[in-house]
ModelCIF file with pLDDT and N, C-alpha, C, O atoms, coordinates in Angstrom:
data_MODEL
#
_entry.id   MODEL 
#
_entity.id                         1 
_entity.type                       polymer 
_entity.pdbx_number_of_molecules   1 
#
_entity_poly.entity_id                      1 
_entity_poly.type                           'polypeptide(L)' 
_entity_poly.nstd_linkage                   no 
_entity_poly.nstd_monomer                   no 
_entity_poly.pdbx_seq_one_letter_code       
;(UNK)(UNK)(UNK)(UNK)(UNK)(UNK)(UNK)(UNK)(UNK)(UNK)(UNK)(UNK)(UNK)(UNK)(UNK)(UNK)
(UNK)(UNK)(UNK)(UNK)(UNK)(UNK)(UNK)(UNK)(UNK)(UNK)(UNK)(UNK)(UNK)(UNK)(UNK)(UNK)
(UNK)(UNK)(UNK)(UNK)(UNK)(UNK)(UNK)(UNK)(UNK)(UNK)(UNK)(UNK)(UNK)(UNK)(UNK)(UNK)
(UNK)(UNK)(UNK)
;
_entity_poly.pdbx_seq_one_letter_code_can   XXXXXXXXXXXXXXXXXXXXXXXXXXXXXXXXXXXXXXXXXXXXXXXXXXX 
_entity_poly.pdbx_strand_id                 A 
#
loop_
_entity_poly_seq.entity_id 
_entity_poly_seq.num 
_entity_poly_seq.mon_id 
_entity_poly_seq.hetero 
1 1  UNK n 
1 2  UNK n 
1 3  UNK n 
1 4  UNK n 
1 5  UNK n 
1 6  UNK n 
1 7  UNK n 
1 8  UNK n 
1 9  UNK n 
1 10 UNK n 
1 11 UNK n 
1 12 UNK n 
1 13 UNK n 
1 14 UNK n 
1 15 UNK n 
1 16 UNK n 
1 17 UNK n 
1 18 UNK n 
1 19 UNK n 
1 20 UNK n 
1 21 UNK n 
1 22 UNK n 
1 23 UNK n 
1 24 UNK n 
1 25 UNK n 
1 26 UNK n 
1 27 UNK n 
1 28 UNK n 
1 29 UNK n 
1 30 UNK n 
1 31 UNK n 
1 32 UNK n 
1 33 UNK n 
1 34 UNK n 
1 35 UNK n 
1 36 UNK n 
1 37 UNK n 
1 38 UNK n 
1 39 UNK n 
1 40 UNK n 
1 41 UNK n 
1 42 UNK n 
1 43 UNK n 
1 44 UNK n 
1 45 UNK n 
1 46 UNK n 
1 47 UNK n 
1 48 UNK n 
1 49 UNK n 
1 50 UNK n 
1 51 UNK n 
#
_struct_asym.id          A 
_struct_asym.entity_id   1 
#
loop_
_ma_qa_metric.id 
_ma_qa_metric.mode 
_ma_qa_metric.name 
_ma_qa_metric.software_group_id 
_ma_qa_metric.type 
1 global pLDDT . pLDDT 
2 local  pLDDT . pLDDT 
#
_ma_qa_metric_global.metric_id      1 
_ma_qa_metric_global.metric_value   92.04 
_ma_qa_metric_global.model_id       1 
_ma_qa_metric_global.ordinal_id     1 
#
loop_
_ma_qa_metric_local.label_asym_id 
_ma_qa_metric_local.label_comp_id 
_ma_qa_metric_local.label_seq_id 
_ma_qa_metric_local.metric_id 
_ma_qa_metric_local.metric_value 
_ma_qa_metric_local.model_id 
_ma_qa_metric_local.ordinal_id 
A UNK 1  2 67.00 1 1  
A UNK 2  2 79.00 1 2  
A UNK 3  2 91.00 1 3  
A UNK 4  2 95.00 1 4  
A UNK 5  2 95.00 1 5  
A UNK 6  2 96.00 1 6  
A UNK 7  2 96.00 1 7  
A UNK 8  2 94.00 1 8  
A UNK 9  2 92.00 1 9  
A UNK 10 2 90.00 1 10 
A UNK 11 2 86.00 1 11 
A UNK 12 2 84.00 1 12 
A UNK 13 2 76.00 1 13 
A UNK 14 2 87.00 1 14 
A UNK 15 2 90.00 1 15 
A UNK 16 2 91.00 1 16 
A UNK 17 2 93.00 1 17 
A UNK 18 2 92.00 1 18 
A UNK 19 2 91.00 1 19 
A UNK 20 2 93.00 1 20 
A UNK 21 2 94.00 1 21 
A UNK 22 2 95.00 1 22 
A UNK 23 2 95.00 1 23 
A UNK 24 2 96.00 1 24 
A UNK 25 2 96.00 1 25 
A UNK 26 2 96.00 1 26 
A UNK 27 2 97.00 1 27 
A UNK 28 2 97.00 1 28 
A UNK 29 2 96.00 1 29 
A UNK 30 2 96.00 1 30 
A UNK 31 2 97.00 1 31 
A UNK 32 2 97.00 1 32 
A UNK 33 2 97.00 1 33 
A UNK 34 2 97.00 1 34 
A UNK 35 2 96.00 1 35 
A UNK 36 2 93.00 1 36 
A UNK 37 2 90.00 1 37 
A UNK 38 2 89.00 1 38 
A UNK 39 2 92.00 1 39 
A UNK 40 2 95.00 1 40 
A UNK 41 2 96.00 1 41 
A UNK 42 2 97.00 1 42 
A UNK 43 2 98.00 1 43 
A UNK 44 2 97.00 1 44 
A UNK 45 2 96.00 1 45 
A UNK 46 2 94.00 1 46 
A UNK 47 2 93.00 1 47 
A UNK 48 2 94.00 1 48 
A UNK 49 2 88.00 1 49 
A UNK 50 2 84.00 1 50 
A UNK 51 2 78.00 1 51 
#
loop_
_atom_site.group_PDB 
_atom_site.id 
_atom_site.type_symbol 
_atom_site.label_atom_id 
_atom_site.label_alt_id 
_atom_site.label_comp_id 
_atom_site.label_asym_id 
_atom_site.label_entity_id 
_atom_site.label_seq_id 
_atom_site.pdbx_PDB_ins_code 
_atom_site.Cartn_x 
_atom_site.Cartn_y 
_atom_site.Cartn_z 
_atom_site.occupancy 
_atom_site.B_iso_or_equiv 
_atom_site.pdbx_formal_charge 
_atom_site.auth_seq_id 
_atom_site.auth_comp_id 
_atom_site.auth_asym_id 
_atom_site.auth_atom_id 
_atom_site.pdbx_PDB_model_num 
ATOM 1   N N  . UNK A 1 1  ? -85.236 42.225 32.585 1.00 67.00 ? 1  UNK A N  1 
ATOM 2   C CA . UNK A 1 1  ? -84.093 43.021 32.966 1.00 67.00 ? 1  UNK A CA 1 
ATOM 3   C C  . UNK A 1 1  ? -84.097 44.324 32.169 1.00 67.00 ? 1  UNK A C  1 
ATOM 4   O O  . UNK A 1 1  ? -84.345 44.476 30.973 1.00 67.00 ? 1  UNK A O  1 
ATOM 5   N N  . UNK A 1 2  ? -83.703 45.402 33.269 1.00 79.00 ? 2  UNK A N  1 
ATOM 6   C CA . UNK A 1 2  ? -84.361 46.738 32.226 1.00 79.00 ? 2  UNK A CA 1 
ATOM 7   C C  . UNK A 1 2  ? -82.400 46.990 31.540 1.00 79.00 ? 2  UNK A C  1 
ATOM 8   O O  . UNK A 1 2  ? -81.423 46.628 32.196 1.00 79.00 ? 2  UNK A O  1 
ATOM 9   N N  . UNK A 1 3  ? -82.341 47.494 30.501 1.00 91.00 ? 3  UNK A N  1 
ATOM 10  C CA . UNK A 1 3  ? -81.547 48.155 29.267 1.00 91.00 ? 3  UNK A CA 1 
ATOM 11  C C  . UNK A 1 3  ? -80.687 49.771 30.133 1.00 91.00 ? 3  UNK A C  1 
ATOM 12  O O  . UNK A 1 3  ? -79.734 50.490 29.831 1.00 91.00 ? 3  UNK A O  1 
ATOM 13  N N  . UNK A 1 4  ? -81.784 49.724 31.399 1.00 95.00 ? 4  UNK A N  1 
ATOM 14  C CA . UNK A 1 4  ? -80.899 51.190 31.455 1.00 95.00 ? 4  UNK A CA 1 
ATOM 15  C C  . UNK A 1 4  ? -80.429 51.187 33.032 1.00 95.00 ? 4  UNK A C  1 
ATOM 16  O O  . UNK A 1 4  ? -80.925 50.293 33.719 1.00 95.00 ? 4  UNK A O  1 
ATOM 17  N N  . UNK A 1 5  ? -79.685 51.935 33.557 1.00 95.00 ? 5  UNK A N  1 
ATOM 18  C CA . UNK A 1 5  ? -78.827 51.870 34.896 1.00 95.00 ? 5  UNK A CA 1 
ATOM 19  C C  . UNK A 1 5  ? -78.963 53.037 35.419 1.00 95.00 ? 5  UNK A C  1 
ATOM 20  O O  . UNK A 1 5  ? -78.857 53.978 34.632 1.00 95.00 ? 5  UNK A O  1 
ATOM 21  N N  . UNK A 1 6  ? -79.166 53.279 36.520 1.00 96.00 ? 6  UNK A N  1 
ATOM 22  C CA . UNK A 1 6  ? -78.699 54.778 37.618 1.00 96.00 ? 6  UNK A CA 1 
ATOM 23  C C  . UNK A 1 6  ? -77.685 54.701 38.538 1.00 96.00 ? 6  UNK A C  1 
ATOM 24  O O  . UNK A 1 6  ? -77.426 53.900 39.436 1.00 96.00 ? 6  UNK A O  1 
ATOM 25  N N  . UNK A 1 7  ? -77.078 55.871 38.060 1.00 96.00 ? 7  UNK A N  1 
ATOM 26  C CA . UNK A 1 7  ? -76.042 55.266 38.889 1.00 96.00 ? 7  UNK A CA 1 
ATOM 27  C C  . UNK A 1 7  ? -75.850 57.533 39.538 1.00 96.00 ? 7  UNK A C  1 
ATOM 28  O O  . UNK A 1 7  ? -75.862 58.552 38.847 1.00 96.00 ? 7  UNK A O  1 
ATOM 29  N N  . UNK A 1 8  ? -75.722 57.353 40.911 1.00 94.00 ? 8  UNK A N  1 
ATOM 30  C CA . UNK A 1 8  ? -75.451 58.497 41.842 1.00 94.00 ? 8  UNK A CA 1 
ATOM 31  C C  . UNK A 1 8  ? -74.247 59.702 41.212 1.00 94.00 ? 8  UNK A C  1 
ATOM 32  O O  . UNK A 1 8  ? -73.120 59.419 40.805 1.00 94.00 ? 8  UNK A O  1 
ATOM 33  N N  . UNK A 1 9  ? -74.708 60.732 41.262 1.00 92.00 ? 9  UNK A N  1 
ATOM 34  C CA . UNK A 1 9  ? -73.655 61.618 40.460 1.00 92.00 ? 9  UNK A CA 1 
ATOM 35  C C  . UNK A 1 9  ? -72.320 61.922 41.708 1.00 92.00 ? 9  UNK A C  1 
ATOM 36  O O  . UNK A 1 9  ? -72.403 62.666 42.686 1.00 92.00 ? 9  UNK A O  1 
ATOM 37  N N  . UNK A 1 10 ? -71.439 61.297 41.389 1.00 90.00 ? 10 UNK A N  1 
ATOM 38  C CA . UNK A 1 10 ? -70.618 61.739 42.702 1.00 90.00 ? 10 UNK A CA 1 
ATOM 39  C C  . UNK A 1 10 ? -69.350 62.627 42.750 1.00 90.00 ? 10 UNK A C  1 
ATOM 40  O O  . UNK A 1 10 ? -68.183 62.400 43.069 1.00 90.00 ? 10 UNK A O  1 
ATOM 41  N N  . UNK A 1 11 ? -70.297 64.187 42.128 1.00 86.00 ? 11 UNK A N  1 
ATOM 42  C CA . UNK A 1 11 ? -69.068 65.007 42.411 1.00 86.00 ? 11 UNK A CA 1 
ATOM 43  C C  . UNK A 1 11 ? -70.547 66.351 41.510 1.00 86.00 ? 11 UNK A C  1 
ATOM 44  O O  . UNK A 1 11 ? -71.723 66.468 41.164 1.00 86.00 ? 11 UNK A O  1 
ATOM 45  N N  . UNK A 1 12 ? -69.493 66.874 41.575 1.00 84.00 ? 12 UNK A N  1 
ATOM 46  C CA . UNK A 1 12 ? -70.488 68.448 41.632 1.00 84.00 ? 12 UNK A CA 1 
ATOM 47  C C  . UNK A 1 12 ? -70.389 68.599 39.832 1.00 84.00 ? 12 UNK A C  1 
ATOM 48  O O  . UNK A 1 12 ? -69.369 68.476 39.154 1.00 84.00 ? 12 UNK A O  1 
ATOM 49  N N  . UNK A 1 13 ? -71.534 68.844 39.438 1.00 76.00 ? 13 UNK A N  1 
ATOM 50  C CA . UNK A 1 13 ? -71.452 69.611 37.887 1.00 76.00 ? 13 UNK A CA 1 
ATOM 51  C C  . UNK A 1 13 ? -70.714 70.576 37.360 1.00 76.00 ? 13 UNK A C  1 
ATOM 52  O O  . UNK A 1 13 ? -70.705 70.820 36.154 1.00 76.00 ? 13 UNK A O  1 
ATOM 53  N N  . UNK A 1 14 ? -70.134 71.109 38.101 1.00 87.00 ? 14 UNK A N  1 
ATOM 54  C CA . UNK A 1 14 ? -69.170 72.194 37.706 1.00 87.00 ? 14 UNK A CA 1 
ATOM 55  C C  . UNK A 1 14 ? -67.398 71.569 37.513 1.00 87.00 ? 14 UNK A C  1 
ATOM 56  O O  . UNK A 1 14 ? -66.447 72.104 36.942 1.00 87.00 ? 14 UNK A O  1 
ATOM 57  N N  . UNK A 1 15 ? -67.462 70.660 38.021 1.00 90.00 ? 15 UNK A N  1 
ATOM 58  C CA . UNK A 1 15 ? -66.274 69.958 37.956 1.00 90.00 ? 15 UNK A CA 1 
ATOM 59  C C  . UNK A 1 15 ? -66.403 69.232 36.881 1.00 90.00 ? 15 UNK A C  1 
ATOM 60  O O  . UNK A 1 15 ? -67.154 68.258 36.930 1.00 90.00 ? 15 UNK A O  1 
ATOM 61  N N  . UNK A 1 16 ? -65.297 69.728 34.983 1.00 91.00 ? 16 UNK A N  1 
ATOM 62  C CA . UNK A 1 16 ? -65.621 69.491 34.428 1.00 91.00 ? 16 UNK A CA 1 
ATOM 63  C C  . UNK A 1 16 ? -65.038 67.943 34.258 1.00 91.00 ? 16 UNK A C  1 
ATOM 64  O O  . UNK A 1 16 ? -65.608 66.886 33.987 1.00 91.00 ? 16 UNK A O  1 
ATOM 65  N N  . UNK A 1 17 ? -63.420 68.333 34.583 1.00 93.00 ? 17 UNK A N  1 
ATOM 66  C CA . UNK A 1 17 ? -62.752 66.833 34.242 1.00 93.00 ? 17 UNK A CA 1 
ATOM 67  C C  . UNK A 1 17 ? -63.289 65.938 35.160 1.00 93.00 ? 17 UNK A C  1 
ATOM 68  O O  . UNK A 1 17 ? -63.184 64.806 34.687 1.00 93.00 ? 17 UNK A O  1 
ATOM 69  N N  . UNK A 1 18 ? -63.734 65.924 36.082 1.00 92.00 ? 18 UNK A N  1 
ATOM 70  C CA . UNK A 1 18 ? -64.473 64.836 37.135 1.00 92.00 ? 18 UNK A CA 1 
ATOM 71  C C  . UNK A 1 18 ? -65.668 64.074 36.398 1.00 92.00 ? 18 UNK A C  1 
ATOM 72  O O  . UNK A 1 18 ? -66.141 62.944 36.522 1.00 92.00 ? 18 UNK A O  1 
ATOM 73  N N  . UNK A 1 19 ? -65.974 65.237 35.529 1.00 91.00 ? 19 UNK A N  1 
ATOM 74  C CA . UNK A 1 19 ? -67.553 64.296 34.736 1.00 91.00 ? 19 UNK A CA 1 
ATOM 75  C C  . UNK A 1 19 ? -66.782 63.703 33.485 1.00 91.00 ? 19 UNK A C  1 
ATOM 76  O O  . UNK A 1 19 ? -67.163 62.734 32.828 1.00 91.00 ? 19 UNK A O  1 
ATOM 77  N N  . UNK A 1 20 ? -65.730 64.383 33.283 1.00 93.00 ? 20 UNK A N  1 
ATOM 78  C CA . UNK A 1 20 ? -65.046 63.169 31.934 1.00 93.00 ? 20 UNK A CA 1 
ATOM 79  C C  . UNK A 1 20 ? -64.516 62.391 32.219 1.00 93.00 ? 20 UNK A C  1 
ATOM 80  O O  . UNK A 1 20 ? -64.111 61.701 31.284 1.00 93.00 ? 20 UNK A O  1 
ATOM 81  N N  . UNK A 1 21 ? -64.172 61.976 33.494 1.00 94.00 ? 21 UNK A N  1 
ATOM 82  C CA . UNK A 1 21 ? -62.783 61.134 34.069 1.00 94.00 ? 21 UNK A CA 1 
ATOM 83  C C  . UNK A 1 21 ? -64.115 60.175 34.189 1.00 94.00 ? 21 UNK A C  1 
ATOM 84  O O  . UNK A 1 21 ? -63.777 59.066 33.776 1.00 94.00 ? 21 UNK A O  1 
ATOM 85  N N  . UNK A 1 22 ? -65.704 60.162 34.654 1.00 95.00 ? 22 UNK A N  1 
ATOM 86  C CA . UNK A 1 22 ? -66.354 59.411 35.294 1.00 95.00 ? 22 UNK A CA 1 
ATOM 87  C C  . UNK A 1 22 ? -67.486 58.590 34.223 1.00 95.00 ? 22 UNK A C  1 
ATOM 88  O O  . UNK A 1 22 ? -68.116 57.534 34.286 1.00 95.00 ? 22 UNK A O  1 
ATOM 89  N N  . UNK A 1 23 ? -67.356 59.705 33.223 1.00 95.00 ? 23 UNK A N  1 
ATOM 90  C CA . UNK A 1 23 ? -67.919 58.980 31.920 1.00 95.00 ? 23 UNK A CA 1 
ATOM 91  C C  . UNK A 1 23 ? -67.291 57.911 30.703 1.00 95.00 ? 23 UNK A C  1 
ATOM 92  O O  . UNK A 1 23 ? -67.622 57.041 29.897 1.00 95.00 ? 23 UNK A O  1 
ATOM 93  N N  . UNK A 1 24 ? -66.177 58.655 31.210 1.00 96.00 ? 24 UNK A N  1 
ATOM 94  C CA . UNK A 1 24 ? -64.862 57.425 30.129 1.00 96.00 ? 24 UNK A CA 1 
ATOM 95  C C  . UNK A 1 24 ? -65.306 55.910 31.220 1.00 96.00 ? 24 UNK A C  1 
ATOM 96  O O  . UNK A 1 24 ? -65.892 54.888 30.862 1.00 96.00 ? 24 UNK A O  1 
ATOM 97  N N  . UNK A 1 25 ? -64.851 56.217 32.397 1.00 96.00 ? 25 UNK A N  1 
ATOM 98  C CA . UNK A 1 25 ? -64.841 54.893 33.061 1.00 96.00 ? 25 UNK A CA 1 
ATOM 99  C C  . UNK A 1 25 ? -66.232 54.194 33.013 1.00 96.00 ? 25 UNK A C  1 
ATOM 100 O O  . UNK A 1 25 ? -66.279 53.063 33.497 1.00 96.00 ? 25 UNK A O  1 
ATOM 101 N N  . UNK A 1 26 ? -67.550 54.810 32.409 1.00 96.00 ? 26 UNK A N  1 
ATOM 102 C CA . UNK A 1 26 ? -68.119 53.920 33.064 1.00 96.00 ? 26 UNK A CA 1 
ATOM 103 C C  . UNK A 1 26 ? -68.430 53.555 31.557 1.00 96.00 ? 26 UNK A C  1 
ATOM 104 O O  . UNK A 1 26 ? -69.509 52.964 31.530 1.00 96.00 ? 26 UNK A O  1 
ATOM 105 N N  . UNK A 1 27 ? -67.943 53.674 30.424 1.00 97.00 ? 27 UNK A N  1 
ATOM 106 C CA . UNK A 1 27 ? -68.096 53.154 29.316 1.00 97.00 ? 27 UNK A CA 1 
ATOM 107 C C  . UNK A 1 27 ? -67.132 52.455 29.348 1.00 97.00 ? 27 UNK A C  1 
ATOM 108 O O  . UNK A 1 27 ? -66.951 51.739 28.363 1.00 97.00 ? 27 UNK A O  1 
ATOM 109 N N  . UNK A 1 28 ? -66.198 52.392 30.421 1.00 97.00 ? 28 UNK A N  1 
ATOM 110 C CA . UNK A 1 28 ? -65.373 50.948 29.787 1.00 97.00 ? 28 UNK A CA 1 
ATOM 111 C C  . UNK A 1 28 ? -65.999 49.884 30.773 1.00 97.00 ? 28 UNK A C  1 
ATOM 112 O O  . UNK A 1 28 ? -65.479 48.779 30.933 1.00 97.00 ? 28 UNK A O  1 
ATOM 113 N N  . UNK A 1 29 ? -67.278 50.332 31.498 1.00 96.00 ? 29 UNK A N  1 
ATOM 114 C CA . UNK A 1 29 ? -68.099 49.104 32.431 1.00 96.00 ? 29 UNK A CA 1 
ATOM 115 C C  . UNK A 1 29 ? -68.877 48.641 31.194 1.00 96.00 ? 29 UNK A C  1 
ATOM 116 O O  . UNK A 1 29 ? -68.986 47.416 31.165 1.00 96.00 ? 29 UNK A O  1 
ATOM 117 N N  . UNK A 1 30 ? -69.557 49.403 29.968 1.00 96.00 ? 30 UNK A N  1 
ATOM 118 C CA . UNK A 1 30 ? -70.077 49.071 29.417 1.00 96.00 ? 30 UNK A CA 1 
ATOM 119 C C  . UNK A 1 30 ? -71.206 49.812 29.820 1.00 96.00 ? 30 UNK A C  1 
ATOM 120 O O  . UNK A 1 30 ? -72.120 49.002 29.665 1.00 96.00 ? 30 UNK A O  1 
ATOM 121 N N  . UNK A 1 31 ? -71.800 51.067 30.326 1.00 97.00 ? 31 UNK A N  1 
ATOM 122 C CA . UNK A 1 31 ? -72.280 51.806 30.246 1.00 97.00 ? 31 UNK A CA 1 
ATOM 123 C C  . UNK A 1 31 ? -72.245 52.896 29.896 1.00 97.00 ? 31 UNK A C  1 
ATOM 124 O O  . UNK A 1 31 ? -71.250 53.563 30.178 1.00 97.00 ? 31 UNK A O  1 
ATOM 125 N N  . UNK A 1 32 ? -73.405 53.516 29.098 1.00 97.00 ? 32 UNK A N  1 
ATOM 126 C CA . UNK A 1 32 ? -73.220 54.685 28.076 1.00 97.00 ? 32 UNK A CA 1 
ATOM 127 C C  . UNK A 1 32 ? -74.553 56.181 28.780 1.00 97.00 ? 32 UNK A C  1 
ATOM 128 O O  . UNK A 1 32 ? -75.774 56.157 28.935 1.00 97.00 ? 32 UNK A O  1 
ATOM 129 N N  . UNK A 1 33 ? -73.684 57.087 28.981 1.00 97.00 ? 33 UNK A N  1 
ATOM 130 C CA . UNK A 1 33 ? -74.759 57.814 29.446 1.00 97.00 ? 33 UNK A CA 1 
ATOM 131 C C  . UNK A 1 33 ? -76.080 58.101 28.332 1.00 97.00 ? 33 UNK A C  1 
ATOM 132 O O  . UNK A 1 33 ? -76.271 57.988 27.121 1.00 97.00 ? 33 UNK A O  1 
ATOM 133 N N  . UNK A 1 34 ? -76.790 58.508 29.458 1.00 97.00 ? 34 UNK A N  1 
ATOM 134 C CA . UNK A 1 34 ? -78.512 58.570 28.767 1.00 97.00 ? 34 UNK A CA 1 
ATOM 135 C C  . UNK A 1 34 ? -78.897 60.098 28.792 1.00 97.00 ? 34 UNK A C  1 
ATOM 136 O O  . UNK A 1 34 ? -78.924 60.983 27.937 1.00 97.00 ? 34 UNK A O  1 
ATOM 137 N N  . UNK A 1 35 ? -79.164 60.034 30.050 1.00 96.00 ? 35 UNK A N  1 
ATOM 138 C CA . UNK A 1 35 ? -79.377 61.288 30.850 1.00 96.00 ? 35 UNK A CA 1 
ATOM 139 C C  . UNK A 1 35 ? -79.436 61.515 32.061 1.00 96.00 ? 35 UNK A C  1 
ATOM 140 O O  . UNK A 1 35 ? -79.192 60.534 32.763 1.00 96.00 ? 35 UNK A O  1 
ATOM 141 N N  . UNK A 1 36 ? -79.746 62.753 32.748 1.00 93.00 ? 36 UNK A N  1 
ATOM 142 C CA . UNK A 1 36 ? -79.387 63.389 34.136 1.00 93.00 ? 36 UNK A CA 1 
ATOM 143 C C  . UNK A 1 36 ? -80.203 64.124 34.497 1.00 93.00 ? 36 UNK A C  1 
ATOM 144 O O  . UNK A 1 36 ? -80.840 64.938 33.828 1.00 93.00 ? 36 UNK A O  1 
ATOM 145 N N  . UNK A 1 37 ? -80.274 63.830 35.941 1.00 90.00 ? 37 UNK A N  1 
ATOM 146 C CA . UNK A 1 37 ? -81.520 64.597 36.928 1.00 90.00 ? 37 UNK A CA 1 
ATOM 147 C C  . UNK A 1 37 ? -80.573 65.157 38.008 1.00 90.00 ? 37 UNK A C  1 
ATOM 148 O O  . UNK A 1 37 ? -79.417 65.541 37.833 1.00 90.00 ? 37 UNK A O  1 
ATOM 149 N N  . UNK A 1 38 ? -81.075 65.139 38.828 1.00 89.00 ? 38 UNK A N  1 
ATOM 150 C CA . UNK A 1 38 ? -80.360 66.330 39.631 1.00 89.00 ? 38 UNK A CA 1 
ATOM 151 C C  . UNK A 1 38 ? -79.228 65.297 40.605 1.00 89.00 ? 38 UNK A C  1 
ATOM 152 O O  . UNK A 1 38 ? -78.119 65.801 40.781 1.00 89.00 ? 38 UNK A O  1 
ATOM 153 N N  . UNK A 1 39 ? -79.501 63.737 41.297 1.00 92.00 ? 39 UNK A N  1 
ATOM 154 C CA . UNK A 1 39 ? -78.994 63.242 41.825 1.00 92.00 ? 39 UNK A CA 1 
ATOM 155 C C  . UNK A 1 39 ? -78.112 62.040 41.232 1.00 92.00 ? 39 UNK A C  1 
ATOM 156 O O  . UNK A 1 39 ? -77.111 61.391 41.536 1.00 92.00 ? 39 UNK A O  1 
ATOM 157 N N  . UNK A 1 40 ? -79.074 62.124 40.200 1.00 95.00 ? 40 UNK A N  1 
ATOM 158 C CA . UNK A 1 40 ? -78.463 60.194 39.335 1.00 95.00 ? 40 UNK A CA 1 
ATOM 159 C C  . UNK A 1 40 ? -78.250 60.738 37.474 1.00 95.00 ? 40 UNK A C  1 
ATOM 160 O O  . UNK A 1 40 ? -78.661 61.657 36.765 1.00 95.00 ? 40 UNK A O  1 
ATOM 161 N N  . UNK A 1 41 ? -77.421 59.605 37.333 1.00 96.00 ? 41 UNK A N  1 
ATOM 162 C CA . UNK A 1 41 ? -77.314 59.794 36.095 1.00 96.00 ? 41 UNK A CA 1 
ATOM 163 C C  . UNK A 1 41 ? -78.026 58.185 35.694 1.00 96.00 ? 41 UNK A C  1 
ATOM 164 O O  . UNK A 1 41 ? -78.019 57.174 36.396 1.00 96.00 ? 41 UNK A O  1 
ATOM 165 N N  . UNK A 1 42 ? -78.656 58.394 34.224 1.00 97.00 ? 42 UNK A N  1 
ATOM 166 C CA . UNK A 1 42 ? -79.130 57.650 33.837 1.00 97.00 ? 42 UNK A CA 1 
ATOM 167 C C  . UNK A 1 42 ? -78.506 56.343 32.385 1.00 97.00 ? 42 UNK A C  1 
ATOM 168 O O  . UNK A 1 42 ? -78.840 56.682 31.250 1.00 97.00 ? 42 UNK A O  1 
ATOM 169 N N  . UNK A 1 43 ? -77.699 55.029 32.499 1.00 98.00 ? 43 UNK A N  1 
ATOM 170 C CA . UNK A 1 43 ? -76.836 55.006 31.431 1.00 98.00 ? 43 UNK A CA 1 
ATOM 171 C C  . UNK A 1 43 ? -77.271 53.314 30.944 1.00 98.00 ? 43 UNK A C  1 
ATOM 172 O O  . UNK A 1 43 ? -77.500 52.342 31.664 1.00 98.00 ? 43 UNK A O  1 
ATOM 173 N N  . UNK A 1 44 ? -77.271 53.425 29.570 1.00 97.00 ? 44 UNK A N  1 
ATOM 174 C CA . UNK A 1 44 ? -77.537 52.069 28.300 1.00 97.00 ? 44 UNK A CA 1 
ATOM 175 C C  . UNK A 1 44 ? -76.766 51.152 29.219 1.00 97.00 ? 44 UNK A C  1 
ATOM 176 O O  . UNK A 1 44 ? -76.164 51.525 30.227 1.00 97.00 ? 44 UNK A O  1 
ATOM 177 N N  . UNK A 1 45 ? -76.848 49.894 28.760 1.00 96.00 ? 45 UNK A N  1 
ATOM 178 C CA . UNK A 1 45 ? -76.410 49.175 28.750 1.00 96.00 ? 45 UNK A CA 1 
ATOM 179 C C  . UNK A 1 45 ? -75.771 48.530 27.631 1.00 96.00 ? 45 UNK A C  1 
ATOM 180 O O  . UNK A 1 45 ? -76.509 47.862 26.907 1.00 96.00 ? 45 UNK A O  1 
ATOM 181 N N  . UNK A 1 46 ? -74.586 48.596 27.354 1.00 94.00 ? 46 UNK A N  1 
ATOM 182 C CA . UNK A 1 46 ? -73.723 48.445 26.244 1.00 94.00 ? 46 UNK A CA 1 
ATOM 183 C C  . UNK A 1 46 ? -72.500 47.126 26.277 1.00 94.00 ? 46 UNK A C  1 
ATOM 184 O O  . UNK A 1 46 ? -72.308 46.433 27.276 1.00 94.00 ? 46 UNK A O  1 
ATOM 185 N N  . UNK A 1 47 ? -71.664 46.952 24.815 1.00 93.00 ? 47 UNK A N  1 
ATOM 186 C CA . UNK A 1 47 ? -70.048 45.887 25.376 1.00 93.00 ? 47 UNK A CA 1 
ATOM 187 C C  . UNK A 1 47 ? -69.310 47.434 25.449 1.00 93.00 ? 47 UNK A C  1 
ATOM 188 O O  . UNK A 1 47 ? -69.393 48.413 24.708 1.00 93.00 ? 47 UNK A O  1 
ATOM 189 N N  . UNK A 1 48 ? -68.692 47.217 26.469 1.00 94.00 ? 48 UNK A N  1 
ATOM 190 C CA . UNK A 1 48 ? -67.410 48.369 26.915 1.00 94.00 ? 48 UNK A CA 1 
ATOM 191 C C  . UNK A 1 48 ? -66.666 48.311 25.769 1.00 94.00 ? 48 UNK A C  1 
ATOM 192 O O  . UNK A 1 48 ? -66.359 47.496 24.899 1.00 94.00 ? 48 UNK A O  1 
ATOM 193 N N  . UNK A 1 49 ? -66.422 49.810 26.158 1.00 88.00 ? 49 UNK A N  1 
ATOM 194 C CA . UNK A 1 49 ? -65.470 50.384 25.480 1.00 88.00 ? 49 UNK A CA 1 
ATOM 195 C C  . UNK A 1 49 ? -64.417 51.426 25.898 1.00 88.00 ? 49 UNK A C  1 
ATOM 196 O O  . UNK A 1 49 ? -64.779 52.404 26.551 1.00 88.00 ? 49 UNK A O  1 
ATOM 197 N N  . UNK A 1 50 ? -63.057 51.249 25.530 1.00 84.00 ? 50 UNK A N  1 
ATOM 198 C CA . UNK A 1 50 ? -62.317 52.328 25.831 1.00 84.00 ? 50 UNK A CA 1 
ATOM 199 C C  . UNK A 1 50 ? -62.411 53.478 25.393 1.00 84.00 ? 50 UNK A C  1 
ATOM 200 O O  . UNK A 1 50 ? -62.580 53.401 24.176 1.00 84.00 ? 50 UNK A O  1 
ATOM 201 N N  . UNK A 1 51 ? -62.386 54.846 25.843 1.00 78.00 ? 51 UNK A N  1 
ATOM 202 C CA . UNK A 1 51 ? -62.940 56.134 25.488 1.00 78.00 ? 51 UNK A CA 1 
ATOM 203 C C  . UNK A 1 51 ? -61.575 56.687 25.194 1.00 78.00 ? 51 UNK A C  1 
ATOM 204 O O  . UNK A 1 51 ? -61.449 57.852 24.817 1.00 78.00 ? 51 UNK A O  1 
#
């Protein structure tokens, strides 16, 4: 089982609170961003946490 996740960027880069509203939430899935390509973001596998 791989350590890391992709998950689809779903909203435009310029939209700043959309990428904070979408990174808090997915660290309380217990995923932690990695990095980013043009379509997906790439994120750890972690225990959640509230941001």
């Amino acid at each position: 089982m791989s350590k890391y996740v992709r998950r689809i960027i779903p909203f435009g880069s310029g939209d700043i609170p959309a990428v904070q509203r979408w990174l808090e939430d997915m660290a309380e899935k217990g995923l932690f961003f990695k990095e980013c390509g043009l379509l997906f973001a790439k994120f750890t596998k972690g225990e959640p946490k509230k941001m």
